[in-house]
N, C-alpha and C positions, 0 to 999 in steps of 0.2 A: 096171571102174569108172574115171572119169576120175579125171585126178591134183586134180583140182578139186574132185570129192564126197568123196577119199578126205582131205583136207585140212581138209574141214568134218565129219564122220564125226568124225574123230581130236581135234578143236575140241569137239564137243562129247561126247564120252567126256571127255577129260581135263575138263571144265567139271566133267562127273557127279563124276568121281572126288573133285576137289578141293572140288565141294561137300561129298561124304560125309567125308573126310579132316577137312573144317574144322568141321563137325556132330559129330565122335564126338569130336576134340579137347576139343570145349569141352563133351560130355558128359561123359569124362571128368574135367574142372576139376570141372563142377556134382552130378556124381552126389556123392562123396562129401560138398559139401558140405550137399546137400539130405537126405541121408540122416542127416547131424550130426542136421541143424534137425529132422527129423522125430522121432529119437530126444529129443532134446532137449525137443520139445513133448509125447511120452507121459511123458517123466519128470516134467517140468515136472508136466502134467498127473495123475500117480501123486501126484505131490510134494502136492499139491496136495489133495488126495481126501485123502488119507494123512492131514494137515497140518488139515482141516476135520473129519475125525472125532475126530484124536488133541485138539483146540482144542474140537471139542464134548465128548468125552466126560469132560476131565481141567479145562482153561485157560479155559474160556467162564463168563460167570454164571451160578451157579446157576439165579437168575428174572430174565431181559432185563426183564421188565415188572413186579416188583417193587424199590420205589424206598423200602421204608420203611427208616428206621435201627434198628440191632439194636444192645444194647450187648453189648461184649464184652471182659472184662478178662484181662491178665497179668500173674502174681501174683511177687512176687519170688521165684526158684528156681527156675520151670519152665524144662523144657527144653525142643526148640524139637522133640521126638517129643510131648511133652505141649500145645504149645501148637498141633502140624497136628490132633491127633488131638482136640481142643475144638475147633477151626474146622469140622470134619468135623461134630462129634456136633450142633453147632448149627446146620449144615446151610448155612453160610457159602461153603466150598471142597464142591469133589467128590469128591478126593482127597486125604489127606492124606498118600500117598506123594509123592505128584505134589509134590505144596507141599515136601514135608522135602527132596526130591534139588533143587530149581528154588534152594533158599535156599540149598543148602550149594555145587551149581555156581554161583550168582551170590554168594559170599563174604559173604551176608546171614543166616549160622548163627548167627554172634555180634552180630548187631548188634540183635537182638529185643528189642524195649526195654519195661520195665515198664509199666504203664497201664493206662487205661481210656477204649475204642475204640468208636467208634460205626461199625460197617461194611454196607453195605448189597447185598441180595443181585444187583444188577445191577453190580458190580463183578466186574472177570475175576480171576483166582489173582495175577498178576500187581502188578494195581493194591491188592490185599491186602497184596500181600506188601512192597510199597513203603511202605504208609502203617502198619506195625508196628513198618516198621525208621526211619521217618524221627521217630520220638518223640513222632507229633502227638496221641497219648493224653494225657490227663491223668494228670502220672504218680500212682503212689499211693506212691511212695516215693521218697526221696531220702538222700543221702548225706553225712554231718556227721566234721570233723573236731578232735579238741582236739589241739593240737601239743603235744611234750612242751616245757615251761616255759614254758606259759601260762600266765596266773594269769586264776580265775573273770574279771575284768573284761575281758581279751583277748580270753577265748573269746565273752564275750557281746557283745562290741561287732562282730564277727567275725559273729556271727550276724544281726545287724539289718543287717550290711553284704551280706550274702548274701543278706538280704531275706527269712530262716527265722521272721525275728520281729519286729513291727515298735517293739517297746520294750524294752530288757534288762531294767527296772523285777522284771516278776515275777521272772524268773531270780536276778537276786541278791538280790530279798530272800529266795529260800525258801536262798541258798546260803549269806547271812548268817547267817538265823538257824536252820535247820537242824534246827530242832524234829520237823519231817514226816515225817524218815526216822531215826528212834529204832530202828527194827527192824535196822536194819543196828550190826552190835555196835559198828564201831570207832567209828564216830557217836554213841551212847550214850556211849559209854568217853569222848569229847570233853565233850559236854553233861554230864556228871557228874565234869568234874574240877574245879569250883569257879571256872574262869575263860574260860569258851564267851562272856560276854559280853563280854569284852576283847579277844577276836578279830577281825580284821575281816572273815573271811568264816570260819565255823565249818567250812564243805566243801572248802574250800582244801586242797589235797593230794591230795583224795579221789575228784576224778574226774579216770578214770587215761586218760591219752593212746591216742587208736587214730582209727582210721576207724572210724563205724558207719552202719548203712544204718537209718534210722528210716523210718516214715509221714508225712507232707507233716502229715498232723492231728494226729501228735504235740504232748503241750504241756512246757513248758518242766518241771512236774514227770517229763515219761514221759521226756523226755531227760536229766533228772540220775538218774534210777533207770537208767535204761540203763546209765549213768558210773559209777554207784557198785556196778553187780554188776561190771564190767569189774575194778574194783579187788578185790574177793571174788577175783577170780581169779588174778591179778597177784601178791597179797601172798599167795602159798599156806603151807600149815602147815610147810611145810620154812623158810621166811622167819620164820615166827613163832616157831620151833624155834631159827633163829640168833639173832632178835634177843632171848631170852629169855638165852640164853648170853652175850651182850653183855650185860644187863643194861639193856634200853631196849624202852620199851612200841613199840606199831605207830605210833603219831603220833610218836613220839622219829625211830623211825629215817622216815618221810615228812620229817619238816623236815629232816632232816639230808639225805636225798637232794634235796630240793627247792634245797638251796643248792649240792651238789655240781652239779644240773641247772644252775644261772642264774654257777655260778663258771667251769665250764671246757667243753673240748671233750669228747664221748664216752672220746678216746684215754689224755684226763689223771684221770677220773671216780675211779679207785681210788685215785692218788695225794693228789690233792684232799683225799679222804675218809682219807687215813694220815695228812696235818696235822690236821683237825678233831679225827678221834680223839682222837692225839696232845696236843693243848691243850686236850681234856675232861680228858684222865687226868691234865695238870700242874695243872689247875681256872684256866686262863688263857682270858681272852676271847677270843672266837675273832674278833672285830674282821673278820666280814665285809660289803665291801663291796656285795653284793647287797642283804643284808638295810635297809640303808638306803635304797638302790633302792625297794625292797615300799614302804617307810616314806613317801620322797616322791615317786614315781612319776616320776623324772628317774634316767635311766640316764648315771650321770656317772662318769668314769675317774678325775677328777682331785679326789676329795673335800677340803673346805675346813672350818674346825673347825665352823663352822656345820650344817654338815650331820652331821659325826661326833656332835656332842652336843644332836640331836633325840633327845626325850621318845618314847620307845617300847615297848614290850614285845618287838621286834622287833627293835628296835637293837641288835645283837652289839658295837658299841663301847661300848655304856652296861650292857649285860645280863650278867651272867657265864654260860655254858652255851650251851645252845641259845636259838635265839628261841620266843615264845609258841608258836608253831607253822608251817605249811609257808608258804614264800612263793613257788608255784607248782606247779603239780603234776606232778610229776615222771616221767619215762618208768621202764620197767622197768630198764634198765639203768643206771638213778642208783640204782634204790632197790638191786642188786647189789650195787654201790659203795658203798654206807653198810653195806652186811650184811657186805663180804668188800674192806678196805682194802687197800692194796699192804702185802706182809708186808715188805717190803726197808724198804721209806718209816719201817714204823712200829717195825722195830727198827733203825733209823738215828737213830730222833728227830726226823723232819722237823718243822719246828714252824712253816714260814713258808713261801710264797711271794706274787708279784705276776704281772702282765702283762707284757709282753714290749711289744712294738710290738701297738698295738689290733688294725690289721688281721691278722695274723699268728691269735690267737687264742690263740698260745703262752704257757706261763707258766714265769715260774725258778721255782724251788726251793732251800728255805736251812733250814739246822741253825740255827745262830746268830745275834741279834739283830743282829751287827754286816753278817754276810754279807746278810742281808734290807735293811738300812740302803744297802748300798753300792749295791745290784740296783735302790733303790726311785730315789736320786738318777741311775741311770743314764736307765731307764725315765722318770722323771718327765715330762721334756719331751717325749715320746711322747704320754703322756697328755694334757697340756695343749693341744696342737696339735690331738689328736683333740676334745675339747668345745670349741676355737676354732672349727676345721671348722664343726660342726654347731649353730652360738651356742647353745652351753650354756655358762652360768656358774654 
């Protein structure tokens, strides 16, 4: 072979080789990435399949081609195993496993909200479970609260502001006059002491502080009967045990806790209640400042005699004992403190205190008329700065 064919020979071998060299190369690159993409389109594909049966047979509408609306209500208490397993039975969802695990992995266990639900069956589990938790039921229940030392007119004006009621009118007249609920004994026991009409609200005291969950149609009688069992239960026979040993009916000790409520903080509640005592047993006025408050419904630090000698049955500076009766209704833990005084306070004789600086909420405390005199000139200009602040005169 000449050196000339053996030249072009070797030329195109090497041509071969380097085509095949650069072909397996870049088969190499492409095999495994085509073989990704292939796996990747059966899973895809599995995923898929899997994902359309699991979406039909649990996640899909019930009826694609029914569009009518179904009512459907949740009742205050149910649990959210009671309210998949109603979705189910009404033929709503398909599953009501499927619904209870999808609520409680999407943090939507607690949020099922009372009502009444129009839902329709071309809705998937999903858009269900959205439209339960987002509240847009009409609800059938709602949520009231009396603060302890509220007094009836607080609570009620409280409630037309809330938009529970759109006039107090019925509310305090049936809390005025109190006639309607004779069944309840302490009630009675009020309307039959000879002076239920000199009161200015006869229920005053009587409905006891809490959150309650009422019906949206509740009316202003079904929410003071609600108030007044709460108190049934509040003032139990162990209560009515102590205040018998005291020598004071169930209205003696509410007024007295109602002023322990409107005098001080929680912290101060049993001492409070060791001066009161204290100046029943010396039969000394108990000259509290709340009680004037009730009287002219201006909450003033810095009383002027004008105000100390208004006409009242209410007036602890013009009345000797207790007032006619409670001037707000007191939480459970005043009405403790009028059952069970500070034992120190009341064998020390406390017989006085005042306020401290307003904001503070702190009060002194004094044995003797002289030490209460010196406390009162300290404090004084405290007081008068605070109803400057807020133009009360």
């Amino acid at each position: 072979m000449s050196k000339e064919k053996r030249y072009t020979y070797r030329s195109m071998r090497d041509e071969r080789e380097y085509g095949f060299y650069w072909y397996s190369g870049l088969w190499h690159i492409l095999r495994p990435i085509l073989v990704g993409l292939t796996v990747l389109v059966l899973v895809i594909g599995i995923g898929m399949t899997v994902w359309g049966k699991l979406y039909g047979r649990f996640l899909a509408p019930v009826d694609q081609e029914d569009a009518q609306e179904y009512s459907f209500e949740i009742n205050s208490g149910e649990s959210l195993n009671r309210v998949a397993t109603n979705l189910e039975n009404a033929g709503l969802i398909r599953s009501r496993s499927v619904f209870k695990y999808y609520c409680d992995f999407a943090g939507m266990s607690q949020k099922i909200q009372v009502g009444s639900y129009t839902i329709r069956k071309d809705m998937t589990m999903t858009q269900i479970a959205d439209l339960l938790t987002t509240g847009d039921g009409n609800p059938l229940v709602r949520n009231i609260t009396l603060i302890p030392g509220e007094t009836v007119e607080d609570f009620a004006a409280r409630m037309v502001k809330n938009g529970v009621w759109e006039s107090a009118d019925k509310f305090l007249a049936a809390c005025r006059d109190g006639k309607s609920y004779r069944e309840y004994y302490y009630i009675e026991d009020v309307l039959a002491s000879g002076r239920a009409g000199e009161r200015k609200y006869v229920l005053e005291g009587y409905l006891s502080p809490n959150t309650y969950e009422v019906y949206v149609t509740a009316t202003e009688d079904d929410i003071i009967r609600k108030l007044l069992s709460q108190t049934e239960t509040v003032f139990t026979v162990e209560n009515q045990e102590r205040a018998e040993e005291l020598g004071m009916t169930m209205d003696q000790v509410l007024t007295l806790a109602s002023m322990i409520e409107k005098e001080a903080k929680e912290s101060d509640f049993a001492r409070v209640s060791a001066v009161f005592h204290n100046r029943l047993k010396e039969g000394m006025k108990l000259e509290s400042d709340v009680t004037v408050h009730y009287v002219t419904g201006v909450r003033k630090m810095a009383l002027a005699d004008k105000d100390l000698s208004v006409s009242s049955p209410y007036n602890t500076y013009q009345v000797t004992g207790l007032p006619l009766g409670p001037i707000c209704n007191p939480s459970q833990a005043a009405i403790n403190a009028a059952l069970y005084p500070d034992d120190t306070y009341l064998r020390e004789k406390y017989l006085y205190f005042c306020a401290k600086e307003p904001e503070s909420g702190e009060l002194y405390f004094s044995k003797t008329l002289d030490q209460h005199r010196r406390a009162v000139e300290s404090y004084a200009p405290y007081w008068q700065k605070y109803d400057e602040d807020r133009g009360i005169r």
